[in-house]
N, C-alpha and C positions, 0 to 999 in steps of 0.2 A: 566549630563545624567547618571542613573540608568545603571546596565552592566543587560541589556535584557536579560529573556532566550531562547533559540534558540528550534524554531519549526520545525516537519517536516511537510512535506505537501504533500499531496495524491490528486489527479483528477484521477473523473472517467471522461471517455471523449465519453460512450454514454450509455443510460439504459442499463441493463444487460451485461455489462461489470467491471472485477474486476478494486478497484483503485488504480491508480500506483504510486509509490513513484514521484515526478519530482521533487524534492529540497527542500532547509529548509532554513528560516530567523528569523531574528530575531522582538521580539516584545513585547511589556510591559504586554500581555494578549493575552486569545486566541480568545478575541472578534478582535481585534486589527491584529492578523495574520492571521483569514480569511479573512479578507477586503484588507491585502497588498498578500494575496495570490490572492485572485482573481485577484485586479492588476497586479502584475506579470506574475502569470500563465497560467490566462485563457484572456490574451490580443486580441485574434482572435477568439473566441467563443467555446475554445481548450474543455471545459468540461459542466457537468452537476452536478456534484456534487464536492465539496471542502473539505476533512480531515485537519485538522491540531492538532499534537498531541505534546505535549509539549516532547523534544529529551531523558528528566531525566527521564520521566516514560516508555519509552521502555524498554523493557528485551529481549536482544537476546541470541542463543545460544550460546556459546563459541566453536569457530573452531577444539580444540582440543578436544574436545568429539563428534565428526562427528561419529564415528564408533558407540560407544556406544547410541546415540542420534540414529541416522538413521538406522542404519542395522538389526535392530528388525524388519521393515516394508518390507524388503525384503523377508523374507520367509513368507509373506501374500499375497501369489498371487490373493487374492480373493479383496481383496482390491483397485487393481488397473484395472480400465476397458476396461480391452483388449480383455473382451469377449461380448461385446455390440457391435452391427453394428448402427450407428445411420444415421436417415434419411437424404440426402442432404439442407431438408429445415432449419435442426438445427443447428443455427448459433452460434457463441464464444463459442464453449463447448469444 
């Protein structure tokens, strides 16, 4: 056996909702880790849609540039919607 490379895997768990990480496997392809992701992960009818993105092509930030990454966005208070009232009927916003 070939050493797999390791996927992650994303369910959204209903329309208009973002998808969340829920684990990561392994699999020869990424034809191959949607099929064992849906076995896995969606066993009770848990989602609507399935990511799976091979783990070598993510790029995350580095912890240590939190300040420099993040604290630019802080002095844009226009940016974040705290001045919107939104109606009762609108739902996962």
């Amino acid at each position: 056996m070939k050493d797999w490379p390791l996927f992650e895997i994303f369910i959204r768990s209903k329309n208009g909702l973002n998808h969340k990480h829920v684990g990561s496997l392994h699999a020869s392809d990424a034809h191959m880790a949607l099929q064992n992701a849906r076995d896995v992960y969606t066993r009770r009818n848990e989602g609507v849609s399935i990511w799976v993105v091979e783990s070598s092509q993510i790029t995350a930030s580095n912890p240590e540039e939190n300040e420099s990454m993040f604290d630019p966005a802080a002095d844009k208070i226009y940016r974040h919607p705290t001045f919107y009232e939104l109606p009762d009927e609108v739902k996962h916003m």
